[in-house]
N, C-alpha and C positions, 0 to 999 in steps of 0.2 A: 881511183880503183880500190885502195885500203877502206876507202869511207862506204862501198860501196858493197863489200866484203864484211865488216861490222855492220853494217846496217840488214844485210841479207842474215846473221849470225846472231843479230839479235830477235828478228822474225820469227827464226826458228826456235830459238830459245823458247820466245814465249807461246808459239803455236803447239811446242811438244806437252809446253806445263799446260795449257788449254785441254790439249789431246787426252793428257795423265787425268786430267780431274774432270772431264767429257765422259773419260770412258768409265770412270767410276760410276757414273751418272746415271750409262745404257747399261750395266750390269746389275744396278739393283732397279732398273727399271726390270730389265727381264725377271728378275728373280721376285719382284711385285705381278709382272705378266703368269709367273708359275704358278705365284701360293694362290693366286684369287681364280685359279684354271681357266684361263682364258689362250694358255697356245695354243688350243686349235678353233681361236673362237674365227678365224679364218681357215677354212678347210684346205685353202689351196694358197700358190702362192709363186709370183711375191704381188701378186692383187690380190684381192678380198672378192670371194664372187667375181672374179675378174675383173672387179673394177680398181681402182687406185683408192679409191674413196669407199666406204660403207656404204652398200647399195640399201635399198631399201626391200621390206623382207619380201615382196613378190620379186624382185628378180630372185636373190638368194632363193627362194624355193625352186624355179624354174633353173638356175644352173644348179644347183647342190640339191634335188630334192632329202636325199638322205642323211644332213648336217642342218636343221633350225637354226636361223639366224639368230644371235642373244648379243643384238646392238653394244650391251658396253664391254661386254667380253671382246666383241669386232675390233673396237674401236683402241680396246687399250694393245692387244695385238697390232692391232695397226703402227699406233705410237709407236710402240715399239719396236717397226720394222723402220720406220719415220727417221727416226733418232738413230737407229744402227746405220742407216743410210750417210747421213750428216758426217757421223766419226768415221766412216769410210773419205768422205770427200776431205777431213781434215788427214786423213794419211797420204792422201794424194798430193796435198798439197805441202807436207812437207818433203815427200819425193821430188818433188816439182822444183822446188826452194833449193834443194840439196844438188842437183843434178851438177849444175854447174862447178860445186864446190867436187864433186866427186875424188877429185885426182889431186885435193891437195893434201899432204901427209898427215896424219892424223883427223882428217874429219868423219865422222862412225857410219860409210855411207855403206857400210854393209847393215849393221842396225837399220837402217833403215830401207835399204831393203828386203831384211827379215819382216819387220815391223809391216810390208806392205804385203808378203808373201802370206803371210799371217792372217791377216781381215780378209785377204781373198778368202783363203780357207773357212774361215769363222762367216764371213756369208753363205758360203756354203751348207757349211752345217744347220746355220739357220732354215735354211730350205727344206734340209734334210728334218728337221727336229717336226715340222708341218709336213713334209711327204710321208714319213715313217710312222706319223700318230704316235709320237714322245717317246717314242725306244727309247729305252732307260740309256745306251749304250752313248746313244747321239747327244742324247739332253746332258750326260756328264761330260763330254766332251766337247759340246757346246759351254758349257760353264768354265772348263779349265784352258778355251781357248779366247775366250773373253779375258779371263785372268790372265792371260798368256801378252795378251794384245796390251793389257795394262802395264805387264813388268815392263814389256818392249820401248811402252813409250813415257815411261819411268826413267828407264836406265837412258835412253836417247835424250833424255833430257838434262841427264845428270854428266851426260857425255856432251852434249852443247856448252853445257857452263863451264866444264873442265876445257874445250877446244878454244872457247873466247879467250881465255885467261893464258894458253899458253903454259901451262904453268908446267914444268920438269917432276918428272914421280918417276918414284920407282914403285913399278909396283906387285905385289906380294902375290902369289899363286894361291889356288885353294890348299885344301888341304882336309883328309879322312874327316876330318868331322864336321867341318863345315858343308863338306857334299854330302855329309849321312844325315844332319840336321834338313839340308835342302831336298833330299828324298822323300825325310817323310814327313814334310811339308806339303810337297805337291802331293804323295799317295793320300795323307788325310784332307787335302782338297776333292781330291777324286772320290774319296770313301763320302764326305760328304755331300757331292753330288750324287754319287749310288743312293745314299739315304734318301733325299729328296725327289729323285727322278724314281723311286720304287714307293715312295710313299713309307718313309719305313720310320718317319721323325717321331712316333708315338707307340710305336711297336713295344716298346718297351715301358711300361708305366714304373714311378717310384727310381729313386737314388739315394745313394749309390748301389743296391741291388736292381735287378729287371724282373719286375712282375713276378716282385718278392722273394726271387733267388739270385744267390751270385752268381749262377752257372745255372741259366736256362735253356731251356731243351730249344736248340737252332739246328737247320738244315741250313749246312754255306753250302753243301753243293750245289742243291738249288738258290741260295741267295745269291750268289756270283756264277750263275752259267750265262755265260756272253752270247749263249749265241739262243737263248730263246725267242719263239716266237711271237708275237706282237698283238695277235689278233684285231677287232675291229681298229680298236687302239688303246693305247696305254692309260687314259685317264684315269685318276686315283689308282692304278696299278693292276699287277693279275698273281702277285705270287701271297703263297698261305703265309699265315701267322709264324710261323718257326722259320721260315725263309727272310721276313722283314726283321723279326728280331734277333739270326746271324748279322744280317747288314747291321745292325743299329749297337749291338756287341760291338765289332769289330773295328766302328765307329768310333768308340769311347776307348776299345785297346789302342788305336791308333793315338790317337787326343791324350795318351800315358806316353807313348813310345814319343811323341814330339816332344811331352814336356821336358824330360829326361835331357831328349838331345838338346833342347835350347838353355837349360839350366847347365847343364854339362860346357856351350861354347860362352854362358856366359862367365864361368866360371875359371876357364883355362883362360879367357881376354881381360880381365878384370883389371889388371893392371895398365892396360892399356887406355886412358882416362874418354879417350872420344870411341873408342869402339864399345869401352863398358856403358857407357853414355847411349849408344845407339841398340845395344843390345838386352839395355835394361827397359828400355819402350818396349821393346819385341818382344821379353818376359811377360811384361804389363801386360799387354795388347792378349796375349795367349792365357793368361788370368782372367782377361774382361772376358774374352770367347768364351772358357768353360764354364764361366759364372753364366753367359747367356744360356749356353747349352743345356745347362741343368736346369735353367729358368724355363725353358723350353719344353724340355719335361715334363715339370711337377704343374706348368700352368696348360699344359695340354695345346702348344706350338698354338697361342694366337697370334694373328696376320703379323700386326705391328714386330712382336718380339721376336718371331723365324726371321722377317724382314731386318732387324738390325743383328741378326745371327751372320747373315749373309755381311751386311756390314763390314762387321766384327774381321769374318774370313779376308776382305778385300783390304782392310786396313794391315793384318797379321802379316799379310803378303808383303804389299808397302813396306811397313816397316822391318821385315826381315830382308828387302832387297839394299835399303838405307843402309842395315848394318853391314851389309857385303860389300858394300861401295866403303864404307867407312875402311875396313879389313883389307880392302884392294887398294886405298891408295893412303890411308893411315892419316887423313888429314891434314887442316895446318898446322905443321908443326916441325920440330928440327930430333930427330933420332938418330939410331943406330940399329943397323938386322945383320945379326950376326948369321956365316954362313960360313960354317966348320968353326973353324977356329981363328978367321977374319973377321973383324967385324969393316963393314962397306957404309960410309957416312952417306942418306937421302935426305931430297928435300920432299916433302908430299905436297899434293896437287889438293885441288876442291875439292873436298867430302859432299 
């Protein structure tokens, strides 16, 4: 029974780290599906022209006459309805794995119930992101639920190694800055999906000023009103120049307010040798980002470099869930966490 229980605990293990570096996979596949415009190179969905397969362009006239068939645009939307399909069947099957473990104390089978709640969701939105003709609204929320799906099966993984092990921890609660930093983290995810689902990555020419001012003339009312209408459909976008260039500001104020906060938690944890250690990657990684971003800019967003932009964000992620796990159970090691004026001797668990 024990051998049978480690054996079902090591499947999972490796199926979630599969799942972790799967979904990394389908996110910048999509995010390749964005820059080359091929989301709506299937008008309908989840077939192509109703078929499974890329029909050939007399059926597509005859069922869509109003959307041209453009074969490799089809085909890379396809893929990547293909491959979203796949990392669904690997959540399922870590539910599957799990079930029976359910009810033993410490297994994360709400994780992964989340984890399963989640991709429902995010297929969803995929439908929606082709029914709605790339609503800005769908497409960012399609992107931070991809990301969403990633932390999920991140952290379920990090919680599989810690459940093998057994290992005794105490462990640490958030705390004001680490949930201010995790704010505006997800918001500058989100900011960065608005840029890109509005088309707004070039809005701004030149850095550190925009289009040769520090303070150029933006319409956020109009850059952030959620509930605009969509017309034919969204490709390459529908809002004026001062509308793209709020989003694309408020972009870069964001990408200031994260760095603050993440120099700020690395700064109060420094002392601490394995969370400075996981926190100074995180800095790294948020240095690489806005060296991309700027790169992005001044080289006018080609394919390649927006594409490792996305990267860049999916790695930041990562690495800022690493150091939260590092902060929640303080690694191997032997300490002391003082509370008032007790200090309480732990042992920490798996980083």
């Amino acid at each position: 029974m024990q051998d049978t229980l480690q054996g079902r605990l090591r499947w999972l293990t490796l199926i979630t780290l599969v799942g972790t570096v799967f979904t990394v996979f389908v996110i910048l596949v999509g995010a390749w599906t964005r820059l080359v415009d091929a989301g709506l190179g299937c008008p309908d969905w989840p077939g192509c022209y109703g078929r499974l397969l890329v029909p050939d362009s007399e059926h597509a006239a005859l069922r869509h006459p109003d959307a041209p068939l453009e074969p490799f645009k089809a085909w890379v939307e396809m893929a990547h309805r293909y491959i979203a399909s796949l990392l669904g069947l690997v959540v399922l099957s870590v539910v599957a794995l799990g079930w029976s473990l359910r009810h033993i104390d410490g297994f994360p089978w709400r994780v992964s119930l989340a984890l399963l709640i989640v991709i429902i969701i995010q297929g969803a939105f995929g439908a929606f992101t082709v029914t709605l003709k790339l609503w800005p609204q769908v497409v960012t929320l399609h992107l931070l639920g991809g990301l969403s799906v990633l932390m999920l099966f991140f952290w379920l993984h990090l919680r599989m190694r810690h459940f093998r092990k057994r290992e005794a921890v105490r462990c640490q609660s958030g705390n004001v800055l680490w949930f201010t930093a995790t704010a505006l983290l997800v918001l500058q995810l989100a900011l960065g999906g608005w840029v890109t689902s509005n088309y707004a990555g070039i809005a701004c020419q030149g850095f550190p000023t925009c289009n040769s001012q520090w303070w150029p003339s933006m319409d956020l009312s109009e850059g952030f009103h959620l509930t605009q209408t969509v017309g034919p459909n969204y490709l390459h976008g529908q809002l004026h120049a001062d509308a793209r260039t709020a989003i694309h500001m408020m972009h870069r104020l964001g990408a200031l307010l994260l760095g603050v906060a993440l120099m700020a938690l690395w700064w109060r944890y420094r002392s601490l040798s394995l969370v400075r250690r996981a926190l100074t990657l995180v800095v790294s990684m948020y240095w690489l980002q806005a060296v991309l971003g700027v790169a992005n800019v001044l080289l006018w967003l080609p394919l390649w470099l927006a594409l490792m932009h996305t990267a860049g964000a999916v790695v930041l992620s990562l690495s800022f869930g690493w150091a939260w796990w590092c902060w929640r159970y303080q690694g191997r090691q032997q300490g002391f966490v003082r509370n008032g004026s007790t200090a309480q001797h732990y042992r920490a668990g798996n980083c």
